[in-house]
C-alpha positions as CSV (number, residue, x, y, z in Angstrom):
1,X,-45.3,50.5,-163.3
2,X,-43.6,53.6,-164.1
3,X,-43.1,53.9,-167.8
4,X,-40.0,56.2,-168.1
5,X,-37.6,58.1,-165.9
6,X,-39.9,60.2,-165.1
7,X,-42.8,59.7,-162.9
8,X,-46.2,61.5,-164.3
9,X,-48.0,62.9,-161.3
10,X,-52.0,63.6,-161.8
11,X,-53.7,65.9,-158.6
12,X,-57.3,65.8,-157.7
13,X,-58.3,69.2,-156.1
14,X,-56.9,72.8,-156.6
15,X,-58.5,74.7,-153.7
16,X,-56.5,75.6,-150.6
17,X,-53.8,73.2,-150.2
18,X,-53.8,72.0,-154.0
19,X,-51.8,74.3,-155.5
20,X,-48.9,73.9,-152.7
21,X,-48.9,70.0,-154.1
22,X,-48.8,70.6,-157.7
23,X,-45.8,73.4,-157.1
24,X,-43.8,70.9,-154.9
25,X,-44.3,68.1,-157.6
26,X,-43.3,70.6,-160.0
27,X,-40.1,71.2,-158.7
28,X,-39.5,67.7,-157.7
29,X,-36.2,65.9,-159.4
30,X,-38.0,63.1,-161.3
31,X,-41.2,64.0,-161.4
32,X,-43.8,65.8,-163.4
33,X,-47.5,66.8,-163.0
34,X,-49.4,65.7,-166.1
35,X,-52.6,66.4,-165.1
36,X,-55.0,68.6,-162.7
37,X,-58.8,67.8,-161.9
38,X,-60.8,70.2,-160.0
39,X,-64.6,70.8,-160.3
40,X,-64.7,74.8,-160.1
41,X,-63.9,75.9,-163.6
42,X,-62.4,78.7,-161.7
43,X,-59.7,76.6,-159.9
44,X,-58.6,75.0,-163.3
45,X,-58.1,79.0,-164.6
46,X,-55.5,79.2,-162.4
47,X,-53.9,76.1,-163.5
48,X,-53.6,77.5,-166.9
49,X,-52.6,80.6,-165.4
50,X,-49.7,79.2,-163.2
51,X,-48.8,75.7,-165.1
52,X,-49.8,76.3,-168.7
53,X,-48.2,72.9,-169.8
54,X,-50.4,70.8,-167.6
55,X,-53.7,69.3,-168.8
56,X,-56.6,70.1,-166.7
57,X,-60.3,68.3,-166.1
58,X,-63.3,68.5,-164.1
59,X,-63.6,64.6,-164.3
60,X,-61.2,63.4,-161.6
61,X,-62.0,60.0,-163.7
62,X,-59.5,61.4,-166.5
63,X,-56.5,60.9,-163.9
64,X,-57.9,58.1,-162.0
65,X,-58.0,55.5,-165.2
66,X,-55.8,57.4,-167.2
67,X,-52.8,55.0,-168.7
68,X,-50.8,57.8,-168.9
69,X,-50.6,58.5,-165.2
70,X,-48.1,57.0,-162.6
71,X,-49.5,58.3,-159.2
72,X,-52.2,60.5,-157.9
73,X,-51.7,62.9,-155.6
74,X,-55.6,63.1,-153.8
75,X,-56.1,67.0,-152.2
76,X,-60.1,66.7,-151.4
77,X,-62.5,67.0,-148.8
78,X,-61.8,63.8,-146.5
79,X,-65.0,62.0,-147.7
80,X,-63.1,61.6,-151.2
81,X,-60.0,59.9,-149.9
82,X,-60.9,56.3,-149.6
83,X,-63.0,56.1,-152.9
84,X,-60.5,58.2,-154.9
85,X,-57.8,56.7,-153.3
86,X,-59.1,52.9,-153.8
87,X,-59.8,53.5,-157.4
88,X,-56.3,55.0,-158.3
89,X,-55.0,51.6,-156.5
90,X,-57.4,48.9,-158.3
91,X,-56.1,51.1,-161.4
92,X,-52.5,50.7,-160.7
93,X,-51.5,54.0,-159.9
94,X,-49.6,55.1,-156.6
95,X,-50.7,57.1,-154.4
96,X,-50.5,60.5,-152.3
97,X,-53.4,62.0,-150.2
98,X,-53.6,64.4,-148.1
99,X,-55.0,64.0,-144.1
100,X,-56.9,62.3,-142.6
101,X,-55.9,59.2,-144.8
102,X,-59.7,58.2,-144.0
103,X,-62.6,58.7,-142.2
104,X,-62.6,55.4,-140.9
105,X,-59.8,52.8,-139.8
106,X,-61.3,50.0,-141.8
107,X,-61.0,52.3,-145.0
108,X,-57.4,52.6,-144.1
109,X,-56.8,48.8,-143.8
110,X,-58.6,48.1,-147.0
111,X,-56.5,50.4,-148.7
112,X,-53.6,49.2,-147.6
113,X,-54.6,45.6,-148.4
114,X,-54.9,46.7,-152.0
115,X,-51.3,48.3,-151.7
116,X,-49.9,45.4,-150.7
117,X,-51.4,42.6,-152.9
118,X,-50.5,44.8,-155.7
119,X,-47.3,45.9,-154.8
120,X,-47.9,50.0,-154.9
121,X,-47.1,52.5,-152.2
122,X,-49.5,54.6,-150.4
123,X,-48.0,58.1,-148.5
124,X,-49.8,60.5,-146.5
125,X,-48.9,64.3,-146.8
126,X,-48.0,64.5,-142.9
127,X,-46.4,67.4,-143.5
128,X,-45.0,68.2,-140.2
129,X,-42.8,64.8,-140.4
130,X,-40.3,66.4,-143.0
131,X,-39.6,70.3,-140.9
132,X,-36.3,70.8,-139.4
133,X,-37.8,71.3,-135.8
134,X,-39.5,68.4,-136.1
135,X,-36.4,66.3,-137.8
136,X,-34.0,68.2,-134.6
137,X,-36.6,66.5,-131.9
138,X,-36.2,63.1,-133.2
139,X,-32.4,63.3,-133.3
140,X,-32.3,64.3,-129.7
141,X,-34.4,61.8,-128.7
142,X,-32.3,58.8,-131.0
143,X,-28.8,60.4,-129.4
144,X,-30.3,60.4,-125.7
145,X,-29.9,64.2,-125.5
146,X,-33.0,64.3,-123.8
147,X,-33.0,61.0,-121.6
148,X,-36.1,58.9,-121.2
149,X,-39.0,60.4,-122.1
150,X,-41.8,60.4,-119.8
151,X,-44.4,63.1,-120.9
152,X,-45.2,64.2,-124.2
153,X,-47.5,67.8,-124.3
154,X,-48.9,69.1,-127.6
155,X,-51.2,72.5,-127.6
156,X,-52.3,73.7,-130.9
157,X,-52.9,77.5,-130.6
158,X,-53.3,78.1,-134.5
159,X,-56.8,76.5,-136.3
160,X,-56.0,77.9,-139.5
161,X,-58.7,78.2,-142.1
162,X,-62.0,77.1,-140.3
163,X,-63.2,73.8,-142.1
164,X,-67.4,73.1,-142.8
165,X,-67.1,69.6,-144.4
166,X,-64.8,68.2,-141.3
167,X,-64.6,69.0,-137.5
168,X,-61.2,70.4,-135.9
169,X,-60.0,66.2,-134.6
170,X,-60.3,65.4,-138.3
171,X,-58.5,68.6,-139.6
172,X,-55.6,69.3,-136.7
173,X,-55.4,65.6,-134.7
174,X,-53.5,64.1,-137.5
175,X,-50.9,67.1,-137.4
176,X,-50.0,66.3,-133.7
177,X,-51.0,62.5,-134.2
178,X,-48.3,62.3,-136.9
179,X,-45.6,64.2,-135.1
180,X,-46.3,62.2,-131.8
181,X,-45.9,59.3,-133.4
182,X,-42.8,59.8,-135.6
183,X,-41.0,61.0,-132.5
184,X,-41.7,58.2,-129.8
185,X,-42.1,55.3,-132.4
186,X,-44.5,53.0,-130.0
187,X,-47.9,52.0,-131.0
188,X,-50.8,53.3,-128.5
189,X,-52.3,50.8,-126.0
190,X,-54.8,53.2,-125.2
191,X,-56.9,56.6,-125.9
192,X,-59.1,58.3,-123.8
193,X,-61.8,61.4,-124.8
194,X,-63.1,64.0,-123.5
195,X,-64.9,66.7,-125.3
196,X,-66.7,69.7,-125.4
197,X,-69.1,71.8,-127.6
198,X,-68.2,75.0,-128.8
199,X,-70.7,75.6,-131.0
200,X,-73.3,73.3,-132.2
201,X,-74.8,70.6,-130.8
202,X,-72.3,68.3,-129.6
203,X,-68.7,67.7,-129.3
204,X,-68.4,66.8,-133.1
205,X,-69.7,69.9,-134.3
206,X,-67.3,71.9,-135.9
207,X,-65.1,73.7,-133.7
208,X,-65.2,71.5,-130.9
209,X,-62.5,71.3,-128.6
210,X,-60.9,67.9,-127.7
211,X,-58.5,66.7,-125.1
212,X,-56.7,63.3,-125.4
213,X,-55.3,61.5,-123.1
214,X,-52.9,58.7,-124.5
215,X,-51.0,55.9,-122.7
216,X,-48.3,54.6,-125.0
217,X,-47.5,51.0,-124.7
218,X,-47.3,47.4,-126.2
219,X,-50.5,46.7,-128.1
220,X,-53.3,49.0,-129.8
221,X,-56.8,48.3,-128.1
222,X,-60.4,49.6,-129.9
223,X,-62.1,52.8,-128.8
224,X,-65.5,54.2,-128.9
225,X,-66.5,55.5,-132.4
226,X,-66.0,58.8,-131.2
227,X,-62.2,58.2,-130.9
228,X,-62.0,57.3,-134.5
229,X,-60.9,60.0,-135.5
230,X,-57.6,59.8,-133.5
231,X,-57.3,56.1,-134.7
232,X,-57.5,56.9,-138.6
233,X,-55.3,59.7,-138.2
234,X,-52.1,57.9,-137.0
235,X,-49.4,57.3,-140.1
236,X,-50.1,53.6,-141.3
237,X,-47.5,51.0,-142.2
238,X,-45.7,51.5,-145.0
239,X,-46.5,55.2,-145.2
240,X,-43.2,57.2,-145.6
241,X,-39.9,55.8,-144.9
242,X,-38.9,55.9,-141.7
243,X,-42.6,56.8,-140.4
244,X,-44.0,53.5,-139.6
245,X,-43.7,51.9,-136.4
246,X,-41.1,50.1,-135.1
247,X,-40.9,47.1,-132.5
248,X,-42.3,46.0,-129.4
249,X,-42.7,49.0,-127.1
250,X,-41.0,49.1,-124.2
251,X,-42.4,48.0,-120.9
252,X,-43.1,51.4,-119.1
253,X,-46.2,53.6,-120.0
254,X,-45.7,57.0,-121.5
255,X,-48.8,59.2,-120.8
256,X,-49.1,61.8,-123.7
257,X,-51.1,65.0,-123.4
258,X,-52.9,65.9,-127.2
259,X,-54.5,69.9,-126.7
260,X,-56.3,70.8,-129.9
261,X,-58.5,74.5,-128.9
């Protein structure tokens, strides 16, 4: 439970995206960041240098059972989210993490399970969700200014900084995933791969590239492992307001194009 006014805000990770998090907490109404953990000594030096106020730890365990702390904001390589992110939860804290929300679907649920029973929120940093463009889409679509939608194409011709811990599905997917879903507000009935190598030795190496296509309908059905990805990457329930999913879906089936090159 939040203690005061204001809500005390404790980031794991201050490498590429961390320091966006911590500045946009900063200069949130309400909030302040109490606490930083990262485990290159040369990350928290530029804490000091940018935020001298805040406190600052290699031991993410500082913030995770700290009483002190309201809500973690979790900015680490994807394999960290579900074990940082259940261990904030079973602590009592909110929390914030950054995509994917896990590597696997179950993660998710269990996560969310622990949300629930102990009534604490759980948002992903879809970031995409809160641009104008993005916002300007949805309206057009919720006024009928673009009639009924019957084909949805995303191509991603930017990869930004090339990940080694995660393949491009895991890193991009959720961008489009996120945006797809926030604009057409029906849960998938189906999801179909196809990949190819381009480098490595298959079509989860690294820079892989990935077509999707998905038939939007009533009722979510289970794919291969390989489609996983896809799966874990959609927003969850309870998310961000006015992210989750609404009702039944309609009867007709919208097929949606994901590119990600």
């Amino acid at each position: 439970m939040v203690k005061n006014s204001m809500l005390k805000i404790g980031v794991i990770g201050y490498g590429y995206w961390g320091p966006n998090v911590v500045r946009n907490f900063t200069n949130a109404g309400g909030a302040i960041v109490a606490a930083v953990s990262d485990i290159n000594p040369n990350s928290l030096a530029r804490v000091r240098s940018m935020h001298p106020s805040v406190e600052v730890t290699q031991n993410p365990d500082d913030i995770l059972l700290s009483p002190e702390i309201d809500a973690v904001a979790i900015v680490t390589p994807p394999l960290l989210h579900f074990p940082m992110a259940k261990k904030a939860l079973e602590n009592g804290k909110h929390v914030f993490v950054e995509k994917p929300f896990t590597c696997s679907t179950a993660e998710a649920e269990q996560l969310i399970e622990i949300a629930d029973r102990k009534h604490l929120q759980i948002m992903v940093d879809h970031t995409f969700l809160f641009t104008g463009a993005v916002r300007k889409i949805r309206e057009l679509i919720d006024n009928d200014t673009l009639g009924t939608l019957y084909y949805y194409d995303s191509t991603r011709v930017n990869l930004g900084m090339f990940q080694n811990d995660t393949n491009v599905v895991w890193d991009l997917a959720p961008h489009d995933l996120s945006i797809m879903d926030y604009l057409i507000r029906r849960a998938p009935e189906a999801v179909v791969n196809c990949a190819c190598s381009c480098c490595g030795a298959g079509p989860e190496a690294a820079g892989g590239g990935v077509r999707a296509v998905t038939a939007l309908g009533s009722s979510p059905t289970a794919g291969t492992r390989a489609l996983e990805p896809l799966r874990a990457a959609l927003p969850v329930r309870g998310v961000a307001p006015g992210v989750s999913r609404g009702g039944p879906a309609a009867a007709t089936v919208l097929p949606v194009r994901l590119t990600v090159d």
